[in-house]
BAROTOR-277562 format. One record per residue: residue in one letter; x, y, z of N, C-alpha, C, O in turn. Coordinates in steps of 0.2 Angstrom, whole numbers, plus 2048, in hexadecimal, padded with zeros to 3 digits. Layout:
residues N
aXYZXYZXYZXYZ;...
END
This chain:
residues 422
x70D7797C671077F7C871677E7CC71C7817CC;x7147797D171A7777D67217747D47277767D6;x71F76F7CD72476F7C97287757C672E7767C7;x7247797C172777F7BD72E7837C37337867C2;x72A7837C972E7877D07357837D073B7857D1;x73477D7D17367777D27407787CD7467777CF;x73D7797C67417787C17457807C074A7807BC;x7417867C274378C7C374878C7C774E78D7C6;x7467897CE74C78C7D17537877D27597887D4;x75077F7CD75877C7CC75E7807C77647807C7;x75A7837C375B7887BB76078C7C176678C7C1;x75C78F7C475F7967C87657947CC7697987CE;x76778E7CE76978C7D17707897CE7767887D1;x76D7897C97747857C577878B7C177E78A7BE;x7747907C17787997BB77C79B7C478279D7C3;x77979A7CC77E79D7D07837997CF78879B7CD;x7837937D078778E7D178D78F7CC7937907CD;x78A7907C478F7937C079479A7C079979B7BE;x78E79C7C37917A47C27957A37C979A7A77CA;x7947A07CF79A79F7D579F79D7D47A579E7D6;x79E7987CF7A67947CD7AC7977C87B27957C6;x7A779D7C67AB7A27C27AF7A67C57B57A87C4;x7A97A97CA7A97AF7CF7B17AE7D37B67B37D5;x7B17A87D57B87AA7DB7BC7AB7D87BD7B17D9;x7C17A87D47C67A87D27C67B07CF7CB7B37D0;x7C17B27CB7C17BA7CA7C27BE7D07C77C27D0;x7BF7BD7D37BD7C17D97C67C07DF7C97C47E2;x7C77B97DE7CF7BC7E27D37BE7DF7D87BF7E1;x7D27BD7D77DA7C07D57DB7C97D77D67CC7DA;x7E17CD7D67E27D37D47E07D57CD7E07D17C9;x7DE7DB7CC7DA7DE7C57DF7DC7C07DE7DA7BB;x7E87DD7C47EC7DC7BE7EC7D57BC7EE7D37B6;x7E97D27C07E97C97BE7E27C97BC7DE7C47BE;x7DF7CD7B87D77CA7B77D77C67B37D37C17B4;x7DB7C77AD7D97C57A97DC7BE7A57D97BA7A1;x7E27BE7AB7E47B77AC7E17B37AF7E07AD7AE;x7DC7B77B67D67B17B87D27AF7B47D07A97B4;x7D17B37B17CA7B47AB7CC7AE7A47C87AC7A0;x7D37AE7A47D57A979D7D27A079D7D279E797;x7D179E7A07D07987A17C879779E7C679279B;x7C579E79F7BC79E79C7BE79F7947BD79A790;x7C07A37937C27A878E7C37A37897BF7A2785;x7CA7A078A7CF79C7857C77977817C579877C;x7C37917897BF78D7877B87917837B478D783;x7B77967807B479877E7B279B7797AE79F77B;x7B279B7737B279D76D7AD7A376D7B17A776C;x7A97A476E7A57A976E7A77B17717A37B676F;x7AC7B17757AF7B87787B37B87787B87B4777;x7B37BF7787BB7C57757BA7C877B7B47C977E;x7BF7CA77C7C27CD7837C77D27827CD7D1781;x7C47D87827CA7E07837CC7E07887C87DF78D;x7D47E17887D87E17907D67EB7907D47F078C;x7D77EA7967D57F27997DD7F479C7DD7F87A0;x7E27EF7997E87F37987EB7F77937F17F9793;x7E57F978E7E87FA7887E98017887EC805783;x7E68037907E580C78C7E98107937E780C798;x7EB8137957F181779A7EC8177A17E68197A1;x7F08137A67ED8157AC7E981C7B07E381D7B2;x7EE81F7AE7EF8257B27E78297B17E382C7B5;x7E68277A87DE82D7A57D78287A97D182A7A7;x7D98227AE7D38207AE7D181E7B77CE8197BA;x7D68267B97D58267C27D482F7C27D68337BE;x7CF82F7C77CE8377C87D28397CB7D68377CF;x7D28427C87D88457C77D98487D07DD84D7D1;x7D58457D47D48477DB7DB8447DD7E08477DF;x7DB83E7DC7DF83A7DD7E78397DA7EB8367DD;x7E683A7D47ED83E7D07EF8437D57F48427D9;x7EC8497D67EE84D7DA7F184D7E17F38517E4;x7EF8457E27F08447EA7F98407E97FF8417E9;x7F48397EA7FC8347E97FD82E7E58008297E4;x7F88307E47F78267DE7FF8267DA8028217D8;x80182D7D880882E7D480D82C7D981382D7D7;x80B8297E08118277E58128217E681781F7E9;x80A81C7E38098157E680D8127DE8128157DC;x80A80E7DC80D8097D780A80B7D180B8077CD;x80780F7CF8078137C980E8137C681180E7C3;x8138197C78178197C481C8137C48228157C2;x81B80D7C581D8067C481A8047BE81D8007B9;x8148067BE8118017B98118067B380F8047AE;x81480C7B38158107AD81E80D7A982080D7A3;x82080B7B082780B7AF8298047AC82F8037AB;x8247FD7AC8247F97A98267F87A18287F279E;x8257FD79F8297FC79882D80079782F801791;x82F80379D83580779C83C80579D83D8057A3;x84180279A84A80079C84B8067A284B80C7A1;x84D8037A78508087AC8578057B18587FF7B4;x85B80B7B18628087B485E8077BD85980A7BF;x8628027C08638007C68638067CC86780B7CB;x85F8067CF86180D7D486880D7D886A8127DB;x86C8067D78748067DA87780D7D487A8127D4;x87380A7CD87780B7C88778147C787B8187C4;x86F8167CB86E81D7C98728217D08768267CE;x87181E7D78768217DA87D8217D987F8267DA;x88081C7D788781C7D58898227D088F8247D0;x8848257CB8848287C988882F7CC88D8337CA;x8848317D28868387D688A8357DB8888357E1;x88F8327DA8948337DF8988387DB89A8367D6;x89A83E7DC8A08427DA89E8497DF89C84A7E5;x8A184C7DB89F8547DC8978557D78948527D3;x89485B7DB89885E7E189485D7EA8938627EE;x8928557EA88F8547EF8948507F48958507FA;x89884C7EE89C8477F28A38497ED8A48457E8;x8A784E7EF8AC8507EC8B584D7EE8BA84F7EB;x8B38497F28BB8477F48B98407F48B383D7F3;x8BF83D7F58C18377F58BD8337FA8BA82E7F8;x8BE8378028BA8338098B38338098B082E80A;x8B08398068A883A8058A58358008A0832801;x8AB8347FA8A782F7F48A88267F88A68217F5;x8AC8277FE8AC8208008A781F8038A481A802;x8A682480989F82380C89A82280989581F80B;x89B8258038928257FF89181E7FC88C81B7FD;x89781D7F78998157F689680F7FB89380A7FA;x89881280289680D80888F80B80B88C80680D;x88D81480988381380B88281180487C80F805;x8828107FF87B80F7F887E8067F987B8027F6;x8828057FC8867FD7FE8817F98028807F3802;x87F7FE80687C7FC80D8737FE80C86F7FE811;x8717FF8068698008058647F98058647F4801;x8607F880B85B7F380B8577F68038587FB800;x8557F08028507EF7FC84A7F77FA8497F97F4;x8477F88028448008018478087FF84580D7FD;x84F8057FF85480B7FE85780E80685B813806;x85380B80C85480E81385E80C81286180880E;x86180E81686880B81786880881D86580B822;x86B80281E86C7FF8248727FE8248747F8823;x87880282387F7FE82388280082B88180682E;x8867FC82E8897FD83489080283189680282F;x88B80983389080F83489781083A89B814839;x89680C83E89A80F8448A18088448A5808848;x89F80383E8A47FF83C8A98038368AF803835;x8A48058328A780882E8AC80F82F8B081182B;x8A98118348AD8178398B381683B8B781A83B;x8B280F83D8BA80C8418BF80B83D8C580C83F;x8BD8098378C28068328C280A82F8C880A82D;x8C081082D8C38168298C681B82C8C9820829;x8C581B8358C982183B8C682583B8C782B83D;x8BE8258388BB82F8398B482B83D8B282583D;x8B48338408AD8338438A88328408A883183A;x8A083184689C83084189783484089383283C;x89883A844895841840897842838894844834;x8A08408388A284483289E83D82C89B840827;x89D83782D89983382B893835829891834823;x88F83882D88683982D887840828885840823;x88A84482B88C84A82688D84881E88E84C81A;x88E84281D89084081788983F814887843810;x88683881688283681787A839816874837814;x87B83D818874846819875847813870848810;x87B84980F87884B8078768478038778497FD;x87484080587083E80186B8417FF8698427F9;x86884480586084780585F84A7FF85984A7FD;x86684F7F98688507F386784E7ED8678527E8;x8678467EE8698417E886183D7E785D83C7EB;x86183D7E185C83A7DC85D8337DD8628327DA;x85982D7E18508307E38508337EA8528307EF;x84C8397E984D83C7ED84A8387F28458357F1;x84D8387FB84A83580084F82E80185082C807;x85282C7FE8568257FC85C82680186082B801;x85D82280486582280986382380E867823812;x85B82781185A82881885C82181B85F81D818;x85A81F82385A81C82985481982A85481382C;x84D81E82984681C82A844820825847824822;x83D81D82583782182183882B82383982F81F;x83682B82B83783282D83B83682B83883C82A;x84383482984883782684983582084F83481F;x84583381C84483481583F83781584083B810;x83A83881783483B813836843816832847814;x83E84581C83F84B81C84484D816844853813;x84884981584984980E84884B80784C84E803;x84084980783B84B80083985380283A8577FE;x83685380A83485780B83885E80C83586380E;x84085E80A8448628088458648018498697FF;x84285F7FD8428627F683D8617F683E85C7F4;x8358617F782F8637F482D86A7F483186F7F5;x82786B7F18268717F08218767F881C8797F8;x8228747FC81E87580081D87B80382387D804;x81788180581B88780781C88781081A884815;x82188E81082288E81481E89081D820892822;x81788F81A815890820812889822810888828;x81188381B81087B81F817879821817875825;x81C87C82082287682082287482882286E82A;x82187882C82287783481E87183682086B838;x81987383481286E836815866833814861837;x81786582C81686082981F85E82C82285982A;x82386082F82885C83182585B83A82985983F;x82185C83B81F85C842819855841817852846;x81685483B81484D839818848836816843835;x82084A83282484583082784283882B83D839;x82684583B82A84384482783F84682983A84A;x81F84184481983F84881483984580E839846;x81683483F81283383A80E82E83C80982D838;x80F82A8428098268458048298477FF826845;x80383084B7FE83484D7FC8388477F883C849;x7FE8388407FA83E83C7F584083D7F584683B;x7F083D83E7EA83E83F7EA8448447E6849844;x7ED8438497EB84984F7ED84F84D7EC853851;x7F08528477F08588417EB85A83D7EB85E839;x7E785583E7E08588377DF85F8387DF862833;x7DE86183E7DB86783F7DF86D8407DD872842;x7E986C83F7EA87283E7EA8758357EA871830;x7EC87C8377EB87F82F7F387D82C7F987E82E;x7F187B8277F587A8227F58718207F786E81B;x7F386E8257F28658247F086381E7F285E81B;x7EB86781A7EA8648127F086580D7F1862809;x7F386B80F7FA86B80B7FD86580C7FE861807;x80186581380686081680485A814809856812;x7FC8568137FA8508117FC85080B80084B80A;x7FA8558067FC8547FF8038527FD80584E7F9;x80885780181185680181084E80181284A7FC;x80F84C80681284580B80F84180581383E802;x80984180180783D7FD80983D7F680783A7F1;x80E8417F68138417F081A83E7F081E83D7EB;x81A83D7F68228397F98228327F881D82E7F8;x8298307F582B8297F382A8257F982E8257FD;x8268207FA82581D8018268147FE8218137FA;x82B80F7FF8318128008338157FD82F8177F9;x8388177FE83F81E7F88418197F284181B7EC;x8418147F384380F7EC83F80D7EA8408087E7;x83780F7EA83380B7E783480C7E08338067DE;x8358117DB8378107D683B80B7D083A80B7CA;x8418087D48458067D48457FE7D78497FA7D5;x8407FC7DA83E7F67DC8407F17D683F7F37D0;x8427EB7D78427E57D183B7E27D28387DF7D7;x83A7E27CD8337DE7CA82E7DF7CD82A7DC7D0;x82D7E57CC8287E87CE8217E77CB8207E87C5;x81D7E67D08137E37CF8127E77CB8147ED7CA;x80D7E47C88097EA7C58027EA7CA7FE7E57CB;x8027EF7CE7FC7EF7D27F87F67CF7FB7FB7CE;x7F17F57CE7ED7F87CC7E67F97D17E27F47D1;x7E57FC7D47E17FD7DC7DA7FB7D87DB7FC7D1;x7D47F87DA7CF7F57D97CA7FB7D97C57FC7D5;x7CC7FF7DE7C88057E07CA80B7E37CF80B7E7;x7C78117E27CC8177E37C881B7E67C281A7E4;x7C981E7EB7C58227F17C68297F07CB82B7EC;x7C182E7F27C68347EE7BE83A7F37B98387F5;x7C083F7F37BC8457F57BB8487F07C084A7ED;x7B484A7ED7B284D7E77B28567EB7B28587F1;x7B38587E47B185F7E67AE8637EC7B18677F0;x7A78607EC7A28637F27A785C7F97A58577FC;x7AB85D7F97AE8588017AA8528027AA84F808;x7A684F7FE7A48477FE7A78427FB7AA8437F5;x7A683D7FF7AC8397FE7A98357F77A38347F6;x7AD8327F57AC82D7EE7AF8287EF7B58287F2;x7AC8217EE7AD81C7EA7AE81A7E57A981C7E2;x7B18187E27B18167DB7B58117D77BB8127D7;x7B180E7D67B68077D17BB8087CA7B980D7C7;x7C08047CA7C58067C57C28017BF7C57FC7BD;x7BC8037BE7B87FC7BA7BB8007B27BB7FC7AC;x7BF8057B27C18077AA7C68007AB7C97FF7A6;x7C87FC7AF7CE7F97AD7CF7F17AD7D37ED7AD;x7C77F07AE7C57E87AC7C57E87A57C67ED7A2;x7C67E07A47C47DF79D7BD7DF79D7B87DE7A1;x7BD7E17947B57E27927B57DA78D7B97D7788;x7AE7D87907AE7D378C7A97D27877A37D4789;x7A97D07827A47D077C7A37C977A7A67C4778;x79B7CA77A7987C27777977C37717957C876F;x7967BC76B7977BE76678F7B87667907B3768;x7897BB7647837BA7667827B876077F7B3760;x7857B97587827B97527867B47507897B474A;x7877AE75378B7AA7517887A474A78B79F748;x7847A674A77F7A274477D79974277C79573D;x77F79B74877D79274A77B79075277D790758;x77578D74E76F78D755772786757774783752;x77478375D77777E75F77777E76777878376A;x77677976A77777877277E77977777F77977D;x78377877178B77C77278B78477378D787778;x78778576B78878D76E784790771785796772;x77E78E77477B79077877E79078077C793784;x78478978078578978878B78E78878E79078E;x78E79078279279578479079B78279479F784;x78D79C7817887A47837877A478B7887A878F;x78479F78D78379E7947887A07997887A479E;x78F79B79779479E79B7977A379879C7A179B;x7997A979479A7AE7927967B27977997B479C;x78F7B479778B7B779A78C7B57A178B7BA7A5;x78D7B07A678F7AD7AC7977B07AD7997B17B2;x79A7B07A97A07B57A87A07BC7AB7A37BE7B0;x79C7C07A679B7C47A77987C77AE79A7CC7B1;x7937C37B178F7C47B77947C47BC7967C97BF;x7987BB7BB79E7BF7C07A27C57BF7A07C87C4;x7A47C87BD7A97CE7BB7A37D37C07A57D37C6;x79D7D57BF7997D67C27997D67CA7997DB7CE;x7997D07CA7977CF7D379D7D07D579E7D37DB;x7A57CE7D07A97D37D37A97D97D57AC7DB7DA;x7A77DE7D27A97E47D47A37E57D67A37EB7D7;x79C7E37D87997E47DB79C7E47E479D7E87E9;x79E7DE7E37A27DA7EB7A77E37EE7A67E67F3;x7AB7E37E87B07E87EA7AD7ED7ED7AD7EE7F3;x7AB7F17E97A57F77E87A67F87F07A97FB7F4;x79D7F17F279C7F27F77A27F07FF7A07F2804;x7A87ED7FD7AB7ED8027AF7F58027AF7F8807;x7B17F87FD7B38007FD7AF8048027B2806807;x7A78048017A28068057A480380B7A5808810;x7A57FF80D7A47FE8147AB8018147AB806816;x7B17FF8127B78028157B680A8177B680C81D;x7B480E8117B18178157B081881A7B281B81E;x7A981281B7A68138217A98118297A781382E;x7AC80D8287AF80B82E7B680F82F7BA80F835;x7B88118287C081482A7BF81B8257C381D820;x7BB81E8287B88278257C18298287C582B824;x7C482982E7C782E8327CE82D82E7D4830830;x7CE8288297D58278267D382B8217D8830820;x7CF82C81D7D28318167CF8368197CA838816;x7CF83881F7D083F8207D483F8247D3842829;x7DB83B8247DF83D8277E283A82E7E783B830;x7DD8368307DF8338367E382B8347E682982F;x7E082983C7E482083A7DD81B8397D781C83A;x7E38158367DD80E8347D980D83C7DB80D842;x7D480B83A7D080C8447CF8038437CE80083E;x7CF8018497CC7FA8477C87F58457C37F5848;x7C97F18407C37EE83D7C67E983A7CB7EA836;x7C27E383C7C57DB83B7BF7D98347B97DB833;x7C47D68317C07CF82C7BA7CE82E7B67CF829;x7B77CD8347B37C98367AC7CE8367A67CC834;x7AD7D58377A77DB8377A57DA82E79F7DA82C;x7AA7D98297A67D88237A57D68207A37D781B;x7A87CE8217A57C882279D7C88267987C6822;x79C7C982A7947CB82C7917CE82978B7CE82B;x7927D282578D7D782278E7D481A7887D3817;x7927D38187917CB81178F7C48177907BF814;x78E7C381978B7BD8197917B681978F7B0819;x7987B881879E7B28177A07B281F79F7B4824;x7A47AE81B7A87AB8207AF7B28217B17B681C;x7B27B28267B87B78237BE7B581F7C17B981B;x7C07AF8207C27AC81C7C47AC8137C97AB810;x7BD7AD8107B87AF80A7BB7B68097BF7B8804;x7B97BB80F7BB7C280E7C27C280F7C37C8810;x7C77BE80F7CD7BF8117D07BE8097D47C3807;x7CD7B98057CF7B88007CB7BD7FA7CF7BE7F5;x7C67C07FB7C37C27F67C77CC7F77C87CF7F2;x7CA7CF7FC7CD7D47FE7D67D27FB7DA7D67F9;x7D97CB7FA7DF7CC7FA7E27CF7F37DE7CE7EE;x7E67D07F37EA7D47ED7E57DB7E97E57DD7E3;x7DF7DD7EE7DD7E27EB7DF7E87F07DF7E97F6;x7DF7EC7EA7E07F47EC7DC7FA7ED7D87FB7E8;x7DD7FE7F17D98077F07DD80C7EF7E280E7F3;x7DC80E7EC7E08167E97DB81B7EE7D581B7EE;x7E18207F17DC8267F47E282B7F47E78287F2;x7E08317F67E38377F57EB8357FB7EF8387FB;x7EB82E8017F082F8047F48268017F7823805;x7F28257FC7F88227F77F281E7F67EC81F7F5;x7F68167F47F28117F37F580B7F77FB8097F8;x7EF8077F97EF8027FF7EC7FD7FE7E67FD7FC;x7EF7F78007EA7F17FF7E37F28047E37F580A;x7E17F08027DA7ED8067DA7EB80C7D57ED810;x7DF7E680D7E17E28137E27E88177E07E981D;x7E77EB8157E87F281B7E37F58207E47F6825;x7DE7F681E7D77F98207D57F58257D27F882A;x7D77EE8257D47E98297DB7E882E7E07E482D;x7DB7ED8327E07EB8397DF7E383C7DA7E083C;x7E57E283F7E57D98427E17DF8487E27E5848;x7DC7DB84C7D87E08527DC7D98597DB7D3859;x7E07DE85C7E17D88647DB7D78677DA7D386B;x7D67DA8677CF7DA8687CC7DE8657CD7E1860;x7C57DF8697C17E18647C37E88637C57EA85E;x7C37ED8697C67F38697CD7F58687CE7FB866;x7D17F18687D87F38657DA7EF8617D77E9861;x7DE7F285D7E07F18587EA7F08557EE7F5856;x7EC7ED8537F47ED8517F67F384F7FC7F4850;x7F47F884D7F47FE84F7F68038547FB807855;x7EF8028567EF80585E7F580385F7F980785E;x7F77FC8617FC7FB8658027FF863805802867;x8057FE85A80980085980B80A85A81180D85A;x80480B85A80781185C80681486480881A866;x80481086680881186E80F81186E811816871;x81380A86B81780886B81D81086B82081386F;x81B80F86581D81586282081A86782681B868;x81A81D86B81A82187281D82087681F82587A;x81F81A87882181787D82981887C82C819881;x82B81787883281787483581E87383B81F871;x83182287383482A87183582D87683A830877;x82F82B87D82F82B88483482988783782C88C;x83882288483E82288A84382488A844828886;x84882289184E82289285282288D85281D88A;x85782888C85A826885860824887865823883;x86182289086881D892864819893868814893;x85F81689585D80E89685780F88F85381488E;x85880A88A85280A88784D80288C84E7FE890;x8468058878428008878447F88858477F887F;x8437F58878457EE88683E7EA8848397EA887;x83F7E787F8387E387B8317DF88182B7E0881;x8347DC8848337DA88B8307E189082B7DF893;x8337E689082F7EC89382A7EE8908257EE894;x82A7EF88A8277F388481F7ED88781A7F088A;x8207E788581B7E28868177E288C8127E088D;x81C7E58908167E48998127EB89780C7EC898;x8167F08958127F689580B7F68928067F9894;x80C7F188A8077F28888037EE8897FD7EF888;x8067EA88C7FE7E288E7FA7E78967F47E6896;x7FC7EB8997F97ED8A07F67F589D7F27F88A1;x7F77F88947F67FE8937EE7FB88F7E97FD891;x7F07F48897E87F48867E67EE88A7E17EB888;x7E97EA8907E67E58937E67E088E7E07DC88E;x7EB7DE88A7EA7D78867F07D38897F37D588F;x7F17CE8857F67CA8847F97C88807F67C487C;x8017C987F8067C887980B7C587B80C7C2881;x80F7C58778157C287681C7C587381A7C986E;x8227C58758267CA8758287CA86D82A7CF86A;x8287C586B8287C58658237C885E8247C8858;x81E7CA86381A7D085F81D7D686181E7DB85D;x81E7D68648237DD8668287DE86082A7E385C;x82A7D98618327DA85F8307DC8568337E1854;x82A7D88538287D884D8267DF84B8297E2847;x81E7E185181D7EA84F8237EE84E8237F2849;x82A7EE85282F7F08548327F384D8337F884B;x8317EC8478377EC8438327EE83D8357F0839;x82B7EE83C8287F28378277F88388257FB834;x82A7FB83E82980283E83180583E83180B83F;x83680283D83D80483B840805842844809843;x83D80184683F80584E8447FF8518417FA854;x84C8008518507FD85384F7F985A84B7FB85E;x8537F385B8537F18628567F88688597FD866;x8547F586E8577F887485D7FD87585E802876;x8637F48728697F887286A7FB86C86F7FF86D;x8677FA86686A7FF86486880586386C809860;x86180686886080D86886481086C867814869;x86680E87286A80F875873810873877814875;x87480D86E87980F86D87A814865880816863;x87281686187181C860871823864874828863;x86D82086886D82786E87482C86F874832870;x87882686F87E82A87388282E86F886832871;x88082C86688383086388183586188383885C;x87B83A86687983F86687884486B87584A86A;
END
């Protein structure tokens, strides 16, 4: 009997070992990469056929919660637009240079200047006040040029920041007018949204903001991912929240069992066929249960608040890995929910300790910056004593300088020499 146990659990031992050695490589690819992780089984295998679960339209195999919200903001319509031939976004703004927005000579130069001056997200970064000099005009009459982008297709495209594009969209959205106040009183304020859950009209203004181009050129981006979120979060009818796997968009694999030759070949490829399968399994089991834990540790985000912190290492202990494991088993995947779609990694803030978070800080920062002297600004160096004596850590000016520039928020002097042109 001790025997029989004996050869039981090497058997057992040898299907995980099988099925682990399968398992990873499925388990970190992206959903859009399944099936090229998956080729290496596949190809050596005669026994299985494998339907891609690209065969049939995105859009009919996410709930229409989510349609509703903003999945039609994230990289969906990217991957609609993959078989589509599409002109260049220089090429489509070039289009509306004329009347009746840019009807003279001087307007079509400026406008020429700013789609010249577009970073890769469509923000403009051109040195206006050089271009001012060389051309003799002010740089009201400049910005006044400039502001009718807010007009031109795609809409949002040619702002400054995020803020002043999404006020942009939110001039041609359909919004009424008793959210409008509140939801430009959250495009001002977009670090703190969450301290809005509770006035009237916030489920409106949510649904606008999750219809807007973030960036304004994401349409237009070159070579664009096909990213397809792993899992999609969503509030069912009665206000309970849902998890739910994008499992319509695995491939489906099929074993050909009736191969009519009894043989010790094809018996080992039934084995790995079905060890295939398990893994696909244990992936979206892994996922599944990592969604669950995201809910629960970050409920206050799909209902409007901010990411709260939470490191690697919290679910890592509750799997049993290393965080390292979960670093890899989370990357290149996605969640779709009603306030767009987001990698994984995002949920998981860097934490400067346990209780703050690169968050928090940044949106101190943020505060700290709106708060100042608009003849002395903040200086990265000040920013930093502030915050090392406000959450009690220790940093380096060059995290500053770094949060600084993810959040669109210029150096010192040039705040400074913003300011004055107001």
């Amino acid at each position: 009997m001790a025997g029989l146990r004996q050869t039981q659990s090497v058997e057992n031992k040898h299907k995980l070992s099988n099925t682990l050695r399968n398992w990873l490589p499925i388990l970190h690819s992206s959903l859009s990469d399944l099936g090229e992780a998956m080729a290496p089984f596949v190809e050596s295998n005669p026994l299985i056929e494998v339907s891609s679960g690209y065969e049939e339209d995105f859009e009919k195999k996410i709930p229409r919660k989510i349609i509703s919200g903003s999945v039609s903001n994230s990289r969906t319509e990217q991957i609609e637009a993959l078989t589509i031939q599409k002109s260049s976004l220089y090429d489509i703004l070039d289009e509306q240079i004329g009347k009746p927005l840019f009807p003279t000579p001087l307007s079509q130069n400026i406008a020429t200047f700013v789609i010249s001056n577009l970073d890769e997200n469509g923000y403009y970064e051109g040195d206006s006040e050089k271009f001012c000099h060389e051309n003799g005009i002010k740089i009201e009459e400049f910005e006044k040029v400039r502001l009718r982008f807010a007009h031109v297709e795609p809409v949002g495209i040619c702002a400054k920041d995020l803020a002043e594009s999404f006020m942009f969209q939110l001039d041609n959205s359909d919004i009424s007018d008793k959210a409008y106040p509140l939801a430009v009183q959250v495009i001002e304020d977009l670090q703190a949204i969450y301290s809005y859950s509770n006035e009237e009209h916030f489920s409106e203004v949510m649904h606008i903001l999750g219809t807007f181009k973030n960036p304004p050129s994401i349409e237009y981006q070159e070579e664009s991912a096909q990213i397809v979120p792993d899992l999609m979060i969503f509030f069912n009818e009665d206000e309970s929240i849902e998890v739910k796997l994008n499992d319509a968009y695995y491939p489906t694999i099929h074993i050909d069992t009736n191969y009519g030759v009894e043989h010790e070949f094809v018996s080992q490829k039934i084995k790995e066929a079905k060890s295939l399968i398990d893994a696909l399994d244990m992936r979206k089991a892994t996922l599944y249960k990592v969604g669950l834990m995201i809910v629960e540790y970050q409920y206050a985000f799909f209902t409007g608040g901010a990411i709260m912190p939470l490191t690697l290492k919290t679910l890592a202990d509750e799997f049993g890995h290393n965080p390292s494991t979960i670093s890899r088993a989370i990357a290149n995947k996605y969640i779709a929910c009603d306030r767009g779609t987001l990698a994984m990694k995002e949920f998981f803030t860097t934490a400067i300790d346990e209780d703050v978070s690169n968050a928090a800080i940044k949106e101190y920062l943020i505060g700290l910056i709106k708060q100042e002297s608009r003849e002395k600004p903040l200086s990265d160096m000040k920013l930093l004593d502030l915050i090392e004596k406000k959450f009690n850590v220790k940093m380096v000016r060059r995290t500053i300088a770094k949060y600084r520039m993810q959040l669109n928020i210029a150096g010192s002097s040039e705040r400074k020499k913003l300011n004055q042109l107001h």
